[in-house]
C-alpha positions in Angstrom: 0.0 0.0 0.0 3.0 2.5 0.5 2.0 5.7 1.6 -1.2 4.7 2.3 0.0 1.9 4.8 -1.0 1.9 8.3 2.4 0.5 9.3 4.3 3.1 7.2 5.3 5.3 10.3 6.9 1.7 11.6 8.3 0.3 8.4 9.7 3.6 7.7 11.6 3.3 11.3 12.9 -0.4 10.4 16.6 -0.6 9.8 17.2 -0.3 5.8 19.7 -3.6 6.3 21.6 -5.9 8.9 25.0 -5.9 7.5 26.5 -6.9 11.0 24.6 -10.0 11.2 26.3 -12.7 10.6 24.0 -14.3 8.1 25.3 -10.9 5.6 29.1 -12.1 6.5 31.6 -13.0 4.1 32.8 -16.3 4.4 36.4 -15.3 5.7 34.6 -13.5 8.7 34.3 -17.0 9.8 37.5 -17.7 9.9 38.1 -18.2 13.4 34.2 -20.1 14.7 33.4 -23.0 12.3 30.6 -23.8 13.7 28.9 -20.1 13.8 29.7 -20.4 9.5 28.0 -24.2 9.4 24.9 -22.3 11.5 24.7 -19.4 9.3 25.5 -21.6 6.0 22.1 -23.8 7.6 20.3 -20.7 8.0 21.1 -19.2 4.4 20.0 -23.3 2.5 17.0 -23.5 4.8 16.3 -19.3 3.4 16.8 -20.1 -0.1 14.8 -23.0 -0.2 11.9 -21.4 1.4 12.0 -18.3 -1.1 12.2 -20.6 -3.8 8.8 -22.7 -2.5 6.7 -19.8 -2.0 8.2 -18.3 -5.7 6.5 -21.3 -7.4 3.5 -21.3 -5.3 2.7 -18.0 -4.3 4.2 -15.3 -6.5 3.6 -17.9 -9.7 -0.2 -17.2 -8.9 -0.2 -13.6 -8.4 1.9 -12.3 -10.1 0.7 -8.6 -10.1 0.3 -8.6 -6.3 4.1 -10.3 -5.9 6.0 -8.8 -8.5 9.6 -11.0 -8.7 11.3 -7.1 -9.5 10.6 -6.4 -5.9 9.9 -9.8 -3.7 14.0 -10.9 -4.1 15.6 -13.2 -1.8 17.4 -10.0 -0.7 14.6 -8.8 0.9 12.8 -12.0 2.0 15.9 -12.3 3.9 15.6 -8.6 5.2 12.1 -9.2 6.7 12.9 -12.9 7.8 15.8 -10.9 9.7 13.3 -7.9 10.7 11.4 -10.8 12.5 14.2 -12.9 14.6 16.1 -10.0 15.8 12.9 -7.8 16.7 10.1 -10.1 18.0 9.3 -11.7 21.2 7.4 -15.3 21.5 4.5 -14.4 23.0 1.1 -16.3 24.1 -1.7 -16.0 22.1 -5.6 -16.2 23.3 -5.5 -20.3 22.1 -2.3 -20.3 24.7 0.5 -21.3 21.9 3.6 -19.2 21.5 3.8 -17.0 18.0 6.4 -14.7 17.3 5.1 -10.8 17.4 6.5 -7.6 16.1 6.2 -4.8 18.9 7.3 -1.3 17.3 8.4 0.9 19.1 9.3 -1.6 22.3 11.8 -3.4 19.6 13.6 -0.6 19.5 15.0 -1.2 23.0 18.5 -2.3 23.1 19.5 -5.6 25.1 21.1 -5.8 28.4 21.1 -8.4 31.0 19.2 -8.0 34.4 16.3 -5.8 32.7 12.8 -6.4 31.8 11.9 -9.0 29.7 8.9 -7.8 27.6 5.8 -10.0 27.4 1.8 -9.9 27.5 0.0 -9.0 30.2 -2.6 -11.3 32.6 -5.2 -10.9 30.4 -3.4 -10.9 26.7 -4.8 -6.7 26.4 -1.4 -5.1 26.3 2.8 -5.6 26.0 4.7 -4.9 29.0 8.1 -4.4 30.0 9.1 -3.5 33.3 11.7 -1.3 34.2 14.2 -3.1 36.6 16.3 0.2 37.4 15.2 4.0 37.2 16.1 6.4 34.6 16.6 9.6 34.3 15.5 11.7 31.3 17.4 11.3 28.2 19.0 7.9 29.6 19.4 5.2 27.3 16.2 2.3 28.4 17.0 -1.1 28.3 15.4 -4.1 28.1 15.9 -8.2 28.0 16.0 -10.1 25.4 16.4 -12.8 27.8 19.4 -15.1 29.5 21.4 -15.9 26.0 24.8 -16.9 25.5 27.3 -14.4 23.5 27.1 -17.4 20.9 23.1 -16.8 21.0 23.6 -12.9 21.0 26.4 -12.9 18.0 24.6 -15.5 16.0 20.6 -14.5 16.6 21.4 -10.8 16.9 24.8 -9.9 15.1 26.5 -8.2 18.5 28.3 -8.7 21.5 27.9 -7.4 25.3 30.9 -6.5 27.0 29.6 -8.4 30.1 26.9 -11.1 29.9 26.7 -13.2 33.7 24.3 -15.3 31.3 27.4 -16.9 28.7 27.6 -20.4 28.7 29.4 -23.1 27.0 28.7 -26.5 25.2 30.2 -29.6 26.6 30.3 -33.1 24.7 29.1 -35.9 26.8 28.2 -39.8 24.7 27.0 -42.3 27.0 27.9 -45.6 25.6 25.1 -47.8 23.7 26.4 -51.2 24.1 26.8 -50.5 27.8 23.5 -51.9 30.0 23.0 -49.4 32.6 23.7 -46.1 29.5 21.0 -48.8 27.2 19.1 -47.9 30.3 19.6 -44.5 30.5 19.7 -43.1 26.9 16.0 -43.3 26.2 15.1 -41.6 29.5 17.1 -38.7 28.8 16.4 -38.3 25.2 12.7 -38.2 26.0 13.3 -34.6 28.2 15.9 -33.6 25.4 17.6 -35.2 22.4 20.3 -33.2 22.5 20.8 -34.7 26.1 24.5 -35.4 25.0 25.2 -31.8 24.1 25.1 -30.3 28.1 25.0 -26.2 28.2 26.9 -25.3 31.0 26.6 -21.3 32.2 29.0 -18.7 34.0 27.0 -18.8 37.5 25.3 -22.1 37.9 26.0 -25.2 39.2 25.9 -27.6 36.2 23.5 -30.1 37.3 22.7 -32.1 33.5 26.7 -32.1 33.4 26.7 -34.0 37.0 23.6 -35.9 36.2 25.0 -37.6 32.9 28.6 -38.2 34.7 26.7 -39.7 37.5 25.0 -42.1 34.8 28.4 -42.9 33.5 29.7 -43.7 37.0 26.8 -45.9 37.7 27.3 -49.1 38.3 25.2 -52.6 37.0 24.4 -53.6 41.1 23.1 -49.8 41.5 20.8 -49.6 38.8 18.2 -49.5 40.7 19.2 -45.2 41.7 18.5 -44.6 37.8 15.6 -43.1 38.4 17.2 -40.9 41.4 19.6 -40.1 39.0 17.5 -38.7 36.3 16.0 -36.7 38.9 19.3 -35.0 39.4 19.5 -36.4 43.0 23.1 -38.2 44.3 22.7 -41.6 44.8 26.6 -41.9 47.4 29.4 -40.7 47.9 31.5 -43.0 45.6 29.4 -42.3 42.6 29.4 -38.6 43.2 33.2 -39.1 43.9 33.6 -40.9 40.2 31.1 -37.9 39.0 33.2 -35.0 40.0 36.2 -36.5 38.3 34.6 -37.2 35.2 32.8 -34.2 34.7 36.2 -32.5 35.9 37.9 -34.7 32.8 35.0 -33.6 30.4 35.6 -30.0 31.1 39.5 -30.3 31.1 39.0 -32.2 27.8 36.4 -28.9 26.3 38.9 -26.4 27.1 41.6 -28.3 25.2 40.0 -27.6 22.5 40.2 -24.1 22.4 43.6 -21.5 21.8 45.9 -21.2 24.9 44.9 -17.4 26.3 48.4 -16.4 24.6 47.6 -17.3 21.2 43.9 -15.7 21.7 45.6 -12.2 23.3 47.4 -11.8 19.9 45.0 -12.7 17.3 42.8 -9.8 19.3 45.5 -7.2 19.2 46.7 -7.9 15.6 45.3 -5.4 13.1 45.6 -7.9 10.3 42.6 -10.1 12.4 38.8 -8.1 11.5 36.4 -6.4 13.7 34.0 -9.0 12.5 36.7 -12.0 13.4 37.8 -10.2 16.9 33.7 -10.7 17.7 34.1 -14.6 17.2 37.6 -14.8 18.9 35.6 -12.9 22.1 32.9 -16.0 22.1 35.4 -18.5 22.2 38.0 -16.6 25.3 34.4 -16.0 26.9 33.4 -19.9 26.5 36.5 -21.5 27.9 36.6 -18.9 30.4 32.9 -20.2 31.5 34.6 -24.2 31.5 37.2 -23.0 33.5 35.2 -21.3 36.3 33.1 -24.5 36.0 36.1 -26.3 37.5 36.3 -24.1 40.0 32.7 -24.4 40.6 32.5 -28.3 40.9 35.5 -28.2 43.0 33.9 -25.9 45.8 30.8 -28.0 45.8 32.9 -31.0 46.3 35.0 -29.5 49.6 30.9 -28.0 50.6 30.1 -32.0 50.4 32.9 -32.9 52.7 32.5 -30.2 54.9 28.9 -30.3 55.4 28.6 -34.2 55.3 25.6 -34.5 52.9 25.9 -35.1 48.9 24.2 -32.1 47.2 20.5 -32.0 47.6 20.9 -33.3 51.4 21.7 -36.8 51.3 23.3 -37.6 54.0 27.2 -39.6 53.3 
C-alpha cells in the first residue's frame, strides 16, 4: 500500500539492512568459529529454499500482487531478519507461543538483568518493566532474555561486554552397548535429544553435566538409583566421587579444544585479524573462560560435600 499503509510510520523506522549480522558475513569472517559459519550456512540453505517454494506457489499465482522485481531473496531475507532480531514469543488467546512484532518496544537495546517484555494477565497489552530507574534522556533497556554471547552474535549480530548469562557447550556420549547407558539413553532423550550436548553457564551449578557423569559412574548392582539419577539427585558418595572426576575430565578435555589465552591475546590485538573476526575470537576466550570457572565451581561443591557431610541436595554420606 505505501503511503497509504497503516504500518508506514513503523516500516519507515525499520533498519534499511543488517549488515552486522552474521548471516550478511563473508565467508572469511568465519575464519576463526566453524561452527557459527556451518549455522549461518544452515540458516542461508533452509532461506533459499523457502523463497524458492513460496516463488513457485505464491508469486507464480499472483503475479501482479508479488512482483519477482521487488519480492527478491534479498529482501525475504531482510524481513525474515526484521522478524528474529525484533520479535518476542508471545502467548496468544488459544495459549501457543507465535512470534510478534512490537514497534516501538523493539527498539530497545538488550542488556542483562532488565525487563523481559511480554503480554499482560489478560493478553490486552505488551509490558516491559523497568528493573532500574532512569533519568531523562538515559538510554532504556530491556531483556531479550538469558542468551549466551554465541546466542547474542549468532541470533542478533552483537556482542555485550559483560553477559553473567554466557555459557558453554560440553560433549558428553553415553555408551550404547553398555546396560545401565541402554538404560539410560532413552530416558534422557525423552526430556531432550540433544541430552548429550550439556550447556553449562558462568553462575550455575551444572546439574545435567553431574547428572550424565553420574549415569556414567553408575554401576550394574546400583541400577536400581537410575531413576534418582534422572532426577538430578546423588545416589553416594562413591558415585558422586567418580562424577566430579569425570565431569572434571570432560571440562579439562572442552577447554583443550580451544587457543591457549596467549595465542587468543594476539589474534585480538593484531590489526591484520577483523572487527567481525575479533567478535568470534571474544565467544570463544568467553566460553572457555565459563569451562574453566566450571572447575572451580564443581571443586567448591565437592570441599561443601565434605565439609557439610551431605551429597548435594541433602543426602546424607
Amino acid at each position: 500500500k505505501g503511503d497509504a499503509s497503516s504500518w508506514k510510520a513503523y516500516i519507515d523506522i525499520l533498519p534499511e539492512s543488517y549488515s552486522q549480522h552474521p548471516l550478511m558475513w563473508d565467508n572469511e569472517d568465519f575464519k576463526y568459529m566453524a561452527i557459527l559459519e556451518a549455522k549461518v550456512e544452515l540458516t542461508r540453505t533452509t532461506l533459499e529454499e523457502d523463497y524458492e517454494r513460496i516463488k513457485s506457489t505464491l508469486f507464480a499465482e499472483f503475479p501482479d500482487e508479488f512482483p519477482l522485481s521487488h519480492f527478491t531473496l534479498e529482501r525475504y531475507i531482510w524481513a525474515y531478519l526484521t522478524v528474529t532480531t525484533r520479535a518476542w514469543a508471545v502467548t496468544n488467546g488459544q495459549g501457543q507461543l507465535e512470534m510478534t512484532l512490537v514497534p516501538l518496544a523493539d527498539m530497545l537495546n538488550h542488556k542483562v538483568g532488565n525487563g523481559e517484555g511480554g503480554m499482560n494477565f489478560d493478553n490486552s497489552r505488551f509490558i516491559i518493566n523497568a528493573t532500574t530507574t532512569y533519568a531523562p534522556g538515559e538510554q532504556v533497556y530491556d531483556s531479550y532474555g538469558p542468551k549466551t554471547n554465541f546466542q547474542l552474535l549468532s541470533e542478533y549480530g552483537f556482542l555485550p561486554e559483560t553477559n553473567p548469562a554466557n555459557g558453554a557447550v560440553v560433549s558428553m556420549q553415553l555408551n550404547s552397548q553398555n546396560i545401565v547407558h541402554q538404560h539410560a539413553i532413552p530416558m534422557l532423550k525423552a526430556s531432550d535429544p540433544n541430552y548429550n550436548q550439556i550447556k553449562v553457564t558462568m553462575y550455575e551449578v551444572p546439574q545435567n553435566l553431574l547428572r550424565i557423569c553420574r549415569i556414567t559412574a553408575l554401576k550394574f548392582s546400583e541400577l536400581k538409583e537410575l531413576d534418582n539419577i534422572i532426577a538430578y539427585k546423588a545416589i553416594s558418595l562413591e558415585n558422586e566421587f567418580k562424577a566430579f572426576r569425570i565431569a572434571v575430565g570432560a571440562l579439562i578435555s572442552a577447554i583443550n579444544q580451544y587457543p591457549t589465552q596467549e595465542e587468543e591475546e594476539a589474534l585480538l590485538a593484531s590489526p591484520d585479524v577483523t572487527d567481525r573476526q575479533k567478535l568470534t575470537i571474544r565467544v570463544r576466550v568467553g566460553e572457555k573462560q565459563v569451562l574453566e570457572r566450571q572447575i572451580e565451581t564443581i571443586k567448591i561443591l565437592w570441599q561443601k560435600i565434605l565439609l557439610d557431610g551431605e551429597l548435594l541436595g541433602g543426602v546424607a554420606i
